[in-house]
C-alpha positions in Angstrom: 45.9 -42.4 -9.5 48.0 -42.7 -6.4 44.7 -44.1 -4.3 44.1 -46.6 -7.3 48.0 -47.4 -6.8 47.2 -48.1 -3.0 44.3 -50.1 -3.9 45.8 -52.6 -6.0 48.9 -52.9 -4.1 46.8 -53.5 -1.0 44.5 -56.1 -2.8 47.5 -57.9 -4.0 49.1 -57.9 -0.9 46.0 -59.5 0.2 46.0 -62.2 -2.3 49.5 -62.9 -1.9 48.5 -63.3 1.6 46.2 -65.7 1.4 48.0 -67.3 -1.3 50.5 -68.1 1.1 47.8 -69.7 3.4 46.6 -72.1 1.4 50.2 -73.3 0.5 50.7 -73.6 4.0 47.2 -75.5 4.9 48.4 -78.1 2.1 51.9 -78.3 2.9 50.2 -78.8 6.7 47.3 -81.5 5.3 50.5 -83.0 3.3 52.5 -83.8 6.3 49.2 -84.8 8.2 48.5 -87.8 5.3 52.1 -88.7 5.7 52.0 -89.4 9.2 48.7 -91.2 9.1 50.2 -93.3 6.4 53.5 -94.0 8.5 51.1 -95.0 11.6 48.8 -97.5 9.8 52.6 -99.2 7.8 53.8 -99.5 11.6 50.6 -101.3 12.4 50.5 -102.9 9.9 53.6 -104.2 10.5 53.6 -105.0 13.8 49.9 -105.8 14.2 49.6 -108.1 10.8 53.2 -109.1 10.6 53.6 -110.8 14.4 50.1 -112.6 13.8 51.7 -113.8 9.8 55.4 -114.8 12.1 53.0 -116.8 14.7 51.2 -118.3 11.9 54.0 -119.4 10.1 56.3 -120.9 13.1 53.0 -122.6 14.5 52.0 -124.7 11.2 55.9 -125.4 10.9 55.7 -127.1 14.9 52.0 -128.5 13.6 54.1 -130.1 10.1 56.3 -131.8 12.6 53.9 -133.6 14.0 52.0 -134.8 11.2 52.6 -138.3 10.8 54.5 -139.1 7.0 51.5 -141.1 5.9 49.1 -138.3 6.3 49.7 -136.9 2.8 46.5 -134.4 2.8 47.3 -132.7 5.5 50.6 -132.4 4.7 50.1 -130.7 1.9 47.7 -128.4 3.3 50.3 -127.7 6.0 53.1 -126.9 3.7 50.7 -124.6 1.2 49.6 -122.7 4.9 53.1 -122.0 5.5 53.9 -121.0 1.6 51.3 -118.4 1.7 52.0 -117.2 5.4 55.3 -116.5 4.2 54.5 -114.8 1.3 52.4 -112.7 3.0 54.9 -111.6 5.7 56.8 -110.8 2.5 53.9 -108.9 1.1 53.3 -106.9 4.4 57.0 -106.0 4.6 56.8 -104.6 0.9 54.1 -102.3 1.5 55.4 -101.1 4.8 58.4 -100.2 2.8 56.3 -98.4 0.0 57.3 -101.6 -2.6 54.0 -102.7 -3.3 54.9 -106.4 -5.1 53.6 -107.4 -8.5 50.6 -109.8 -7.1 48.7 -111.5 -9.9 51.3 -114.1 -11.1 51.5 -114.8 -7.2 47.5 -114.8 -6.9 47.3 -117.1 -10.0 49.9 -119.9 -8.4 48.0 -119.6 -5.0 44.2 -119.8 -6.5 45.5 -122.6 -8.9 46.4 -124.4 -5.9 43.8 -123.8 -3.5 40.9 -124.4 -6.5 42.6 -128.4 -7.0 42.8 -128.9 -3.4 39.1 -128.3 -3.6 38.8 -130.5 -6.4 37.8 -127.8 -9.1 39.7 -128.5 -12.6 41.3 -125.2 -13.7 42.3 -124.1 -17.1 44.4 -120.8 -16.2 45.8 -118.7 -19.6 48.3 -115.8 -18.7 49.3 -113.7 -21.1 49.5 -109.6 -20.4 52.3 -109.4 -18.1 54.1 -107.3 -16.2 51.7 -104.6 -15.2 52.3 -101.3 -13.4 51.0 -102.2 -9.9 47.8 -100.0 -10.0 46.6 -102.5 -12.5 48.7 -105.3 -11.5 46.7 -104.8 -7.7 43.1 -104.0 -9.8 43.1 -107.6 -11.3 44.3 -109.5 -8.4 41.5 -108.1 -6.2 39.1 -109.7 -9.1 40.7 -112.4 -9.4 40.9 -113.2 -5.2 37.1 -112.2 -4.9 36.2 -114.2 -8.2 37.6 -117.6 -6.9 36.8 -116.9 -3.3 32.8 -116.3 -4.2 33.1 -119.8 -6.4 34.2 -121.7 -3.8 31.7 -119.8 -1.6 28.9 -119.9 -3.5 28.9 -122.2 -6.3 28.8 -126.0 -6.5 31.5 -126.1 -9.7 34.0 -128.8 -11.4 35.4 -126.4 -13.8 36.9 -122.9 -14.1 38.4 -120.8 -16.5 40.7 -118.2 -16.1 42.6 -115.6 -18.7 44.3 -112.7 -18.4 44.7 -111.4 -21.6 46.1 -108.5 -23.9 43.9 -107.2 -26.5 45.7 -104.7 -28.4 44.5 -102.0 -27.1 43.3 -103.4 -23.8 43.7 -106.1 -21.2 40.8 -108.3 -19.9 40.7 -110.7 -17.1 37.9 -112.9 -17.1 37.4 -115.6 -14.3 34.7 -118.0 -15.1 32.9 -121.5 -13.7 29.8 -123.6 -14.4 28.8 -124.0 -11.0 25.3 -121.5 -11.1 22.2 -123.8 -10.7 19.7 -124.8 -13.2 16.8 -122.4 -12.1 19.0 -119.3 -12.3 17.7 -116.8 -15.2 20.8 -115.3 -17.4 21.2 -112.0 -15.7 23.8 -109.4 -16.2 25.3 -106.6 -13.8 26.9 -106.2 -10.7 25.6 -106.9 -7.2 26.5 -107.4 -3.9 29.3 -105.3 -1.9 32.4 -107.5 -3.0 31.4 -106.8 -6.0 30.6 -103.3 -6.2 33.6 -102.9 -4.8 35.3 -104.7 -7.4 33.6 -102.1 -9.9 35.5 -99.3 -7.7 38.6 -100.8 -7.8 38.5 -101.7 -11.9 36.7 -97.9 -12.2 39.8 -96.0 -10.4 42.3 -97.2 -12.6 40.0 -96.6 -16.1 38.7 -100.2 -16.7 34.9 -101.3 -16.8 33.8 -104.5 -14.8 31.0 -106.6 -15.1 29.1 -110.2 -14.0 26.7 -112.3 -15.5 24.7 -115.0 -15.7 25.8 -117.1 -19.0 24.2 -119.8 -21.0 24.9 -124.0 -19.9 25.3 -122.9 -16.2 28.8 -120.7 -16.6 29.3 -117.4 -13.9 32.0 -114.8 -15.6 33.8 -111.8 -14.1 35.6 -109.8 -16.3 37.5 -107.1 -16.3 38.8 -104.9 -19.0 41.7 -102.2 -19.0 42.9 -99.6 -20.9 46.3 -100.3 -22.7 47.8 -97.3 -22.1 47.7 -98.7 -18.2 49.7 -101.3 -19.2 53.7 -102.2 -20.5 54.8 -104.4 -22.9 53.9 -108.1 -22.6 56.5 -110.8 -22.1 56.2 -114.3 -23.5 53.2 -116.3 -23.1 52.7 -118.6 -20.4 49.9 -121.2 -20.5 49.1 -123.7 -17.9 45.9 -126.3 -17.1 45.6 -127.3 -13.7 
């Protein structure tokens, strides 16, 4: 009895030993992420934040010089030095571990950007606010939907809703810019847009693309509800 005593004691002791290990390897792989984290926000501020400060006080000289008849370029100017601002703002939020609420932000930029390039917009908000997971997860669609239009397509129109379905919210940005000898396809390819299934994926939602009928592309994305908060009043707006 007494070596079966010794035994278990000694394996316990052992357990409680290595026990003890482990909490000290995570505590130790804890403080390691934290300091990585700490060294890319100081990059990131320093790095991304001097070249946003340049960019800013550079269009502001450039506006000065932009003779008052030159209405174009002055708007492109001021929207440059908007969105450089914004950014700095951005970058300072997420240094301090503040990540901002970005797709009413993303909305008002795109809006702006798609009639400077001359594409009529019909934009339909109506899911907000969002916890920022989400909130971050439809921006990034949203960014990489408009950005591969103007890329890629040859449109007039676009169409874009952000929606709450009872028990779900869906984001769907669309335009009729896919040529004539396109087949209807449906899927995801291409690394933005994997990446887009990724982002969608990590936070419980499904993502897709496709090829519709009359010459319309659509990206959508649907969320869980129980990602999301309460909705405040509608706002609806055609650009």
């Amino acid at each position: 009895m007494a070596g079966f005593t010794a035994a278990y004691m000694g394996r316990l002791a052992t357990h409680r030993a290595r026990s003890a290990q482990w909490t000290n390897l995570r505590e130790y792989g804890r403080q390691v992420i934290d300091a990585e984290r700490h060294r890319i926000a100081r990059d990131l501020h320093d790095v991304v934040g001097h070249d946003l400060s340049a960019i800013v006080l550079r269009s502001e000289v450039a506006l000065r010089h932009v003779p008052p008849t030159a209405d174009p370029a002055l708007k492109e100017l001021t929207e440059v030095i908007r969105i450089s601002r914004r950014s700095l703002r951005d970058v300072r939020r997420i240094v301090l571990g503040t990540p901002p609420q970005q797709l009413a932000s993303t909305v008002a930029s795109l809006t702006s950007l798609l009639d400077s390039a001359g594409v009529q917009a019909e934009v339909h908000i109506d899911c907000q606010p969002l916890p920022s997971p989400v909130d971050n997860a439809l921006s990034m669609v949203l960014r990489e939907g408009v950005t591969n239009m103007l890329k890629h397509s040859h449109c007039g129109r676009c169409r874009i809703q952000a929606l709450r379905e009872h028990d779900r919210v869906r984001l769907t940005v669309a335009n009729d810019g896919v040529p004539r000898f396109v087949r209807r396809t449906t899927g995801v390819g291409g690394a933005g847009l994997v990446n887009l299934t990724t982002r969608v994926g990590s936070v419980g939602g499904t993502f897709t693309a496709e090829v519709l009928p009359g010459g319309w592309f659509a990206l959508t994305a649907v969320i869980p509800a129980e990602h999301c908060v309460p909705t405040r009043p509608r706002n609806d707006a055609t650009v």
